[in-house]
C-alpha positions as CSV (number, residue, x, y, z in Angstrom):
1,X,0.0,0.0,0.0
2,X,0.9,3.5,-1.2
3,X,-1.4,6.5,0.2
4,X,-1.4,9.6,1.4
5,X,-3.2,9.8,4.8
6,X,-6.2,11.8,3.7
7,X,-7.0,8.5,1.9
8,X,-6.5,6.3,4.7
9,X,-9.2,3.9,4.3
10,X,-11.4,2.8,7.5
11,X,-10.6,-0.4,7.1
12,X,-6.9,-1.3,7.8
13,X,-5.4,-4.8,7.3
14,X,-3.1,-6.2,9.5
15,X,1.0,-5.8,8.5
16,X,3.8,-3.3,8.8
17,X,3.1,0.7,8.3
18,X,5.8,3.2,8.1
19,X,4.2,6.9,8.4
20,X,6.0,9.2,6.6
21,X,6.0,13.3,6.2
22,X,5.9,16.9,8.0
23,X,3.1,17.6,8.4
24,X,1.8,17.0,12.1
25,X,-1.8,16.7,11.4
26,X,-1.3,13.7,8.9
27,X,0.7,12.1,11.6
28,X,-1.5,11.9,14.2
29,X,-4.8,11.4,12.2
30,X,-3.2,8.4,11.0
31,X,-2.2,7.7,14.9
32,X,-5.0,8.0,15.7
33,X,-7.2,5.6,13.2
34,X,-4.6,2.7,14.0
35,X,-5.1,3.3,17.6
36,X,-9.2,2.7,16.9
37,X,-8.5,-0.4,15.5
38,X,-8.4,-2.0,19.7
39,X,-9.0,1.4,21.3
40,X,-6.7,3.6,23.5
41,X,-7.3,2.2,26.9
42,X,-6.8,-1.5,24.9
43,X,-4.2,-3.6,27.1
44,X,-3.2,-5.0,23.0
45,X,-2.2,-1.3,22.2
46,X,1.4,-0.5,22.4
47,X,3.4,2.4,22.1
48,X,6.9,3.5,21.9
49,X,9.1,6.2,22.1
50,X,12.8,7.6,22.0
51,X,13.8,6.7,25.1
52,X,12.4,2.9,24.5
53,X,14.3,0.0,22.6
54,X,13.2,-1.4,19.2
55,X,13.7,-5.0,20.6
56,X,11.0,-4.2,23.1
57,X,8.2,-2.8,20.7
58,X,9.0,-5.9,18.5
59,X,8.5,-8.3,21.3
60,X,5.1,-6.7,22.4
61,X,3.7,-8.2,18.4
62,X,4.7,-11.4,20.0
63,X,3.7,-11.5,23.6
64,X,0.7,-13.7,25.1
65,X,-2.6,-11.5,24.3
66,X,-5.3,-10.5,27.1
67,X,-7.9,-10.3,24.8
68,X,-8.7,-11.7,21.5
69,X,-7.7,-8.4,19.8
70,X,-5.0,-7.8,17.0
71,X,-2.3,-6.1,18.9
72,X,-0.9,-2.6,17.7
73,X,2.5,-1.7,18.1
74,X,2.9,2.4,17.6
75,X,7.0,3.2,17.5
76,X,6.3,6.9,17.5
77,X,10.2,7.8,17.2
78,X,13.4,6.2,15.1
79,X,14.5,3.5,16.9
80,X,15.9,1.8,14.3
81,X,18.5,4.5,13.9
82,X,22.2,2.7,12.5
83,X,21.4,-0.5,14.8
84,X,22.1,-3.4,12.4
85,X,20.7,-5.7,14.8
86,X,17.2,-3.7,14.9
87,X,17.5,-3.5,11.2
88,X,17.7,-7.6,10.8
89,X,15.1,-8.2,13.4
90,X,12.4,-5.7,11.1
91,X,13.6,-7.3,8.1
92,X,12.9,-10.5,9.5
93,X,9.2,-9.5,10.4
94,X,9.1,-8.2,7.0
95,X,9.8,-11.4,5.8
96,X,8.0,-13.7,8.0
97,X,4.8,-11.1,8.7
98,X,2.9,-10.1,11.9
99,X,-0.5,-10.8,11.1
100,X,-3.3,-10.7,12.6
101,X,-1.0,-7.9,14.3
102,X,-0.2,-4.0,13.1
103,X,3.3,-2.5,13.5
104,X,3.6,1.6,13.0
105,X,6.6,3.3,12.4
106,X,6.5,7.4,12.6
107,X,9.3,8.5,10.3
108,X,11.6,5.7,10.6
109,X,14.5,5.7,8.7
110,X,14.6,2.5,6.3
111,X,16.3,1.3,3.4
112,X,15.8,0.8,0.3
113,X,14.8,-2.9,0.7
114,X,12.8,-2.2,3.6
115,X,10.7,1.1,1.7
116,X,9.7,-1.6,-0.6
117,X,8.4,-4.0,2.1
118,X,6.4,-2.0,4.0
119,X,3.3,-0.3,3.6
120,X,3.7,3.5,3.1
121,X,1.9,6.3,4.2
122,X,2.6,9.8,3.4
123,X,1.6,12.4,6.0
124,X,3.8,15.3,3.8
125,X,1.7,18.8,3.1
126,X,-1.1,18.7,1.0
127,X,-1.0,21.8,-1.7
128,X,-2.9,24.8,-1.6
129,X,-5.9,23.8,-3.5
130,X,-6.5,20.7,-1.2
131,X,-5.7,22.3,2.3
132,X,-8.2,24.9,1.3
133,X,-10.9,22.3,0.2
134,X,-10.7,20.5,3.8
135,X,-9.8,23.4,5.9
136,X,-13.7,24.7,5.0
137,X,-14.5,21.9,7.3
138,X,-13.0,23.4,10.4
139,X,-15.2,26.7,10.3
140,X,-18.8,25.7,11.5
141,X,-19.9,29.1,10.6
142,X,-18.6,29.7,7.1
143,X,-15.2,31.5,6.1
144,X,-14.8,33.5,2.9
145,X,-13.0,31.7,-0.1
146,X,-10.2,34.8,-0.4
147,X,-9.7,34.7,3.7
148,X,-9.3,30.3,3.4
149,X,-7.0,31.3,0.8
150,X,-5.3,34.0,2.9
151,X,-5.3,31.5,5.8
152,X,-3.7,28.6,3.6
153,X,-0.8,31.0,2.4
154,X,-0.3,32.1,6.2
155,X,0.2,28.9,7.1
156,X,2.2,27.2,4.8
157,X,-0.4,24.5,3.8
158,X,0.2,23.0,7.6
159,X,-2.8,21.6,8.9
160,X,-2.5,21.5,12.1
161,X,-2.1,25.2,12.3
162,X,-4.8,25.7,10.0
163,X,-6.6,24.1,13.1
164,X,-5.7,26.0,15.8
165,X,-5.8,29.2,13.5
166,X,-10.0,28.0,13.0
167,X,-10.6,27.6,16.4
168,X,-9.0,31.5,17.6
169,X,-11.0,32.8,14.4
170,X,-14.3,30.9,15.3
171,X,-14.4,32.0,18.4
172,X,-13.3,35.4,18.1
173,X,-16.5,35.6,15.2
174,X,-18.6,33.3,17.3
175,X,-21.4,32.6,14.6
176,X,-20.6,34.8,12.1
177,X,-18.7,34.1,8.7
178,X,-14.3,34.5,8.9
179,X,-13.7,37.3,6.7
180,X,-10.0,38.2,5.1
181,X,-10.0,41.0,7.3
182,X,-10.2,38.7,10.3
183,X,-7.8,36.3,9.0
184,X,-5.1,39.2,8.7
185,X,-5.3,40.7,12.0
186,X,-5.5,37.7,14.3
187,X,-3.4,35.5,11.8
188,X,0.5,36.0,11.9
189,X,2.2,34.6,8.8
190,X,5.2,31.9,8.9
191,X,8.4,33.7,8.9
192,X,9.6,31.6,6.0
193,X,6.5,32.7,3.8
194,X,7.5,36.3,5.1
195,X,11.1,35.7,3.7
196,X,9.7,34.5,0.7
197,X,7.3,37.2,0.0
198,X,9.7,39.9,0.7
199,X,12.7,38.1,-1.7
200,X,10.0,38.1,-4.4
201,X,9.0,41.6,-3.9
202,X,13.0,42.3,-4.0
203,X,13.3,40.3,-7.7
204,X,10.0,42.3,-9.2
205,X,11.6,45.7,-7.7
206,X,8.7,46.3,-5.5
207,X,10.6,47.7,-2.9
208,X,7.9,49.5,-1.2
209,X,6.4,46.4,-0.5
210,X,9.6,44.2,0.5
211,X,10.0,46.9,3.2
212,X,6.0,46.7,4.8
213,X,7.1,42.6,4.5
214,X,10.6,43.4,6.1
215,X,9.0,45.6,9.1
216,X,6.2,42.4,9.4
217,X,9.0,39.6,9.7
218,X,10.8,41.9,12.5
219,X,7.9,42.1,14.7
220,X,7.4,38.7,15.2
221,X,10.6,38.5,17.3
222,X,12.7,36.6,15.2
223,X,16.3,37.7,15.9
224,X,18.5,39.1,13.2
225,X,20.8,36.1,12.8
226,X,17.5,33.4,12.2
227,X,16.1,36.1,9.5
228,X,19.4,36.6,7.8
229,X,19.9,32.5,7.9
230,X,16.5,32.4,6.3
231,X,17.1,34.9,3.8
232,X,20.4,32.0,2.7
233,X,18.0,29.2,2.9
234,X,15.9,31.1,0.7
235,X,18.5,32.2,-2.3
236,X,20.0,28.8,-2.0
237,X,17.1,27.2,-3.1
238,X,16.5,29.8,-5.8
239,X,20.2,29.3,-7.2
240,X,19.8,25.1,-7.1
241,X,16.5,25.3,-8.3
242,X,17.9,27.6,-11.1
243,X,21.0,25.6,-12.3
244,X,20.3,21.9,-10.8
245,X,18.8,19.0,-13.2
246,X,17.5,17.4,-10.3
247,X,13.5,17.0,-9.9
248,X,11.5,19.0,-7.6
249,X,11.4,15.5,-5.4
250,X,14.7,15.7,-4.9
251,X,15.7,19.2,-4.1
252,X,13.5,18.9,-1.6
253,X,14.4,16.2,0.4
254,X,18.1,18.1,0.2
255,X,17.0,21.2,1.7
256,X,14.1,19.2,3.9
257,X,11.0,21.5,2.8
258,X,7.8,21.1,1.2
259,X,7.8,20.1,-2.7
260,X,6.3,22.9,-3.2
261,X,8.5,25.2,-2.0
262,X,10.8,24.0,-4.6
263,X,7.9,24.8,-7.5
264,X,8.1,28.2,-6.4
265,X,11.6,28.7,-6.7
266,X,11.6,27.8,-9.9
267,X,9.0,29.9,-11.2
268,X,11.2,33.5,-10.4
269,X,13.9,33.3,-13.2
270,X,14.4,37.3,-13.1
271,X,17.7,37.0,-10.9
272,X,20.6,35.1,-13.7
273,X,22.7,32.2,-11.3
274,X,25.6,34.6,-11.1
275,X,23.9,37.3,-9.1
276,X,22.0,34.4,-7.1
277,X,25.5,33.2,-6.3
278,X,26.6,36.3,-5.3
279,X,23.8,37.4,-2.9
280,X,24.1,33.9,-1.5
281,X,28.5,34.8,-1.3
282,X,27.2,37.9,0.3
283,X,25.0,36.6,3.2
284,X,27.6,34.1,3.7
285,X,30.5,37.6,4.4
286,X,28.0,39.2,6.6
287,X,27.3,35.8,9.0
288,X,31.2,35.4,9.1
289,X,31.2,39.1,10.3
290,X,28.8,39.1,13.3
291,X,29.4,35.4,14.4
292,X,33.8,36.9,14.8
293,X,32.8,40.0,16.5
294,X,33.4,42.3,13.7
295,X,29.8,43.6,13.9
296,X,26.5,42.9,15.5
297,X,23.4,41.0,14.0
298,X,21.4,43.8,13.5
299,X,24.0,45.5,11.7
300,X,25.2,42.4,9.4
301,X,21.0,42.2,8.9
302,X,20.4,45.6,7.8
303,X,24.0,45.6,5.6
304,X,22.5,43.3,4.0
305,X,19.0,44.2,3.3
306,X,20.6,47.7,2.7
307,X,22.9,46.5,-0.3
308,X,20.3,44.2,-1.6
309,X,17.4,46.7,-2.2
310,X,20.1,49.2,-3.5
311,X,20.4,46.6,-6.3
312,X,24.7,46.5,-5.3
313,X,24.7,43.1,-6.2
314,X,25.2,41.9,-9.6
């Protein structure tokens, strides 16, 4: 089985699972509808964590049963890690099965051989389009399309925040419709959309606007040094999405971020690879600066930001 969890179905057969993604909401809904397979006060439901061994959770498939339930074993953290020995004993299960029994794994990290053995569930981001066409569900009174949309983009497609963000918005409009107006002034955005928001208004020449998105970022808190690391994540992405042959899959499992991301990087093709190499060359001088002494983050930050809307980089 290969799914994504939104299409879980309700029925489950018995064998080996391996969840896999980002985004926290997929995680635990598929949790959750493996835990309802014996129910969460079942003495056949297992569940592990970090600071468990994977010897252990394997054993619980295998101990004598209280009931006449299949038993689940959740291993909510890697503990496969580099063990050898917890590798053979999964790839022996693999081999030999578990039924009428269920083993989870939460983002383990498998091999190759192992991928192909289990059954796969991917709990990554949905896109826009989807998020905004479930996230209707979370408002009992109604939310304008341009304000989901507004909400979505805020968010970075994470459902889980999409969530909370419903219930603060429901209750602060009790039983009336979410407008776009509500969703901006209760609604901060993610500082990486902010980043990306205000690189793009940078590559049009909207400067006006980079600078509202600039004094937005700051007053969420985030300290000079994360923003000015974000603004490298950011043109690093854009250069090896401009110049690398690799998929969209691929770039981003290398930088660890949404596919999507990686779609959008791709789109701005105003900046050539040189000056993207250059800006990138440039953040790189002005970390080196503040992190020996030879000036402060705020003043490496607004070097930066300073030189960059001035256009000195070519």
């Amino acid at each position: 089985m290969q799914v994504h969890a939104k299409d879980l179905p309700d029925t489950i057969l018995p064998g080996i699972y391996h969840l896999t993604g980002d985004d926290e909401y997929w995680l635990e809904q598929s949790v959750q509808k493996f835990v309802s397979i014996v129910g969460s006060d079942s003495l056949s439901l297992h569940i592990f964590h970090k600071e468990d061994n994977f010897s252990d959770a394997v054993g619980s498939l295998f101990s004598m049963s209280f009931a006449d339930d299949s038993k689940v074993v959740i291993v909510k953290d890697d503990l496969l890690a580099n063990d050898k020995k917890h590798h053979q004993m999964l790839q022996d299960i693999l081999q030999s099965g578990i039924e009428p029994n269920y083993l989870v794994l939460v983002n383990a990290l498998l091999d190759a051989k192992e991928k192909k053995l289990v059954n796969s569930i991917n709990c990554n981001k949905l896109n826009e389009y989807e998020c905004i066409s479930l996230a209707q569900s979370f408002f009992p009174f109604g939310i304008e399309r341009n304000a989901l949309m507004t909400l979505v983009r805020y968010t970075d497609c994470d459902l889980l925040k999409i969530k909370i963000e419903s219930q603060k918005l429901t209750s602060y409009c009790q039983d009336k419709k979410v407008t776009n107006k509500d969703v901006e002034n209760l609604v901060v955005e993610e500082s990486q959309l902010q980043i990306y928001n205000f690189v793009n208004s940078i590559v049009i020449g909207d400067n006006k606007n980079a600078l509202k998105q600039l004094d937005r970022l700051k007053k969420r808190g985030e300290s000079h040094s994360a923003m000015l690391a974000m603004l490298l994540n950011q043109f690093r992405r854009m250069l090896h999405a401009n110049i690398s042959k690799k998929t969209d899959d691929e770039l981003s499992k290398i930088f660890k971020v949404h596919k999507y991301a990686i779609i959008k990087a791709r789109e701005n093709r105003m900046f050539s690879p040189l000056r993207l190499k250059n800006i990138v060359d440039m953040i790189v001088d002005y970390e080196l600066k503040f992190k020996s002494g030879k000036m402060s983050e705020q003043v490496a930050f607004d070097s930066f930001v300073a030189r960059l809307i001035a256009k000195e980089v070519n």
